[in-house]
C-alpha positions in Angstrom: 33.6 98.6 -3.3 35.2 97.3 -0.2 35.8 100.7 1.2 32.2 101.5 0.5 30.6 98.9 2.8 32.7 99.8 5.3 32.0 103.7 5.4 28.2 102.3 5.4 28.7 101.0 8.6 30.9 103.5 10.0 28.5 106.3 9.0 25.6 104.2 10.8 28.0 103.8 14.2 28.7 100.3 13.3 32.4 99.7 12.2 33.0 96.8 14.7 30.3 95.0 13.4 31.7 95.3 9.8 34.9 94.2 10.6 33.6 91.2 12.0 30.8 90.3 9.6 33.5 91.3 6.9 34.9 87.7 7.2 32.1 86.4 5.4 32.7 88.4 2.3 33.8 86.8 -0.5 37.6 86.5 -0.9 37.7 87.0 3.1 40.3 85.0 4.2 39.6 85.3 7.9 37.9 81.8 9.7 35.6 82.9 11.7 32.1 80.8 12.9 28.4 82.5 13.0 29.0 81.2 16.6 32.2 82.9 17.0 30.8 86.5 14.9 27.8 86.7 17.4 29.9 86.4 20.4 32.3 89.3 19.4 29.2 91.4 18.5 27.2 90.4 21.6 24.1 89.5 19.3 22.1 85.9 18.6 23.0 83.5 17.0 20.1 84.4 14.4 20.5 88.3 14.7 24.0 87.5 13.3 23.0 85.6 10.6 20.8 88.2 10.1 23.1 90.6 9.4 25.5 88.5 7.7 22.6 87.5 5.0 22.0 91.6 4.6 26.1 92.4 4.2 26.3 90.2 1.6 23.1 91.5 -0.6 24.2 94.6 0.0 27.6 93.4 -1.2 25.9 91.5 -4.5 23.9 94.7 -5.2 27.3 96.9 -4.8 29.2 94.6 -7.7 25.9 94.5 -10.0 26.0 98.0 -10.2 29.7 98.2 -10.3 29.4 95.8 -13.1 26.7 98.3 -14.7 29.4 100.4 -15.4 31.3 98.7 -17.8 28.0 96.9 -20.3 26.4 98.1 -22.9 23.5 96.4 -21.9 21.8 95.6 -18.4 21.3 92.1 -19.5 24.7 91.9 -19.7 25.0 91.8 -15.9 24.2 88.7 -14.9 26.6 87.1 -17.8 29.1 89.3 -16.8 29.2 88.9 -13.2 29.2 84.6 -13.7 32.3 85.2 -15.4 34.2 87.4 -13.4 33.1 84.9 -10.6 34.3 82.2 -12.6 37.2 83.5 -13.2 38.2 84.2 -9.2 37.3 81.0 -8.8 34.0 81.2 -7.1 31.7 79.3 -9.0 
């Protein structure tokens, strides 16, 4: 899923910026501030936040459909993807 964000971006040009916003991924384990993001992209403050806001949906929409995969029923989603964040610890 991973991999497929990040071939996203480098199909748009863009691979530094998804190795920077990247570290605000879930289960990231790079520290890095909005501040700190925008300065290494040489965007705003809000432009980064921006951008961070539309990695993750992207990211939520990528594991819904992943999730998809292995339901029998789409309102099995939502359940579903509570408990596999539950059970990472993310809840």
């Amino acid at each position: 899923m991973l991999e497929d964000l990040r071939s996203e971006y480098e199909d748009r040009g863009n691979a530094n910026a998804y190795v920077v916003l990247g570290a605000f991924l879930p289960g990231s384990r790079r520290e890095l501030s909005y501040r700190e993001a925008a300065e290494r992209l040489g965007t705003t403050l809000d432009a980064t936040k921006v951008a961070i806001h539309r990695l993750r949906g992207r990211y939520r929409d990528r594991l819904r459909e992943m999730v998809a995969e292995t339901v029998s029923a789409p309102e099995e989603i939502e359940e579903e993807v509570r408990f596999l964040f539950a059970a990472l610890g993310g809840s």
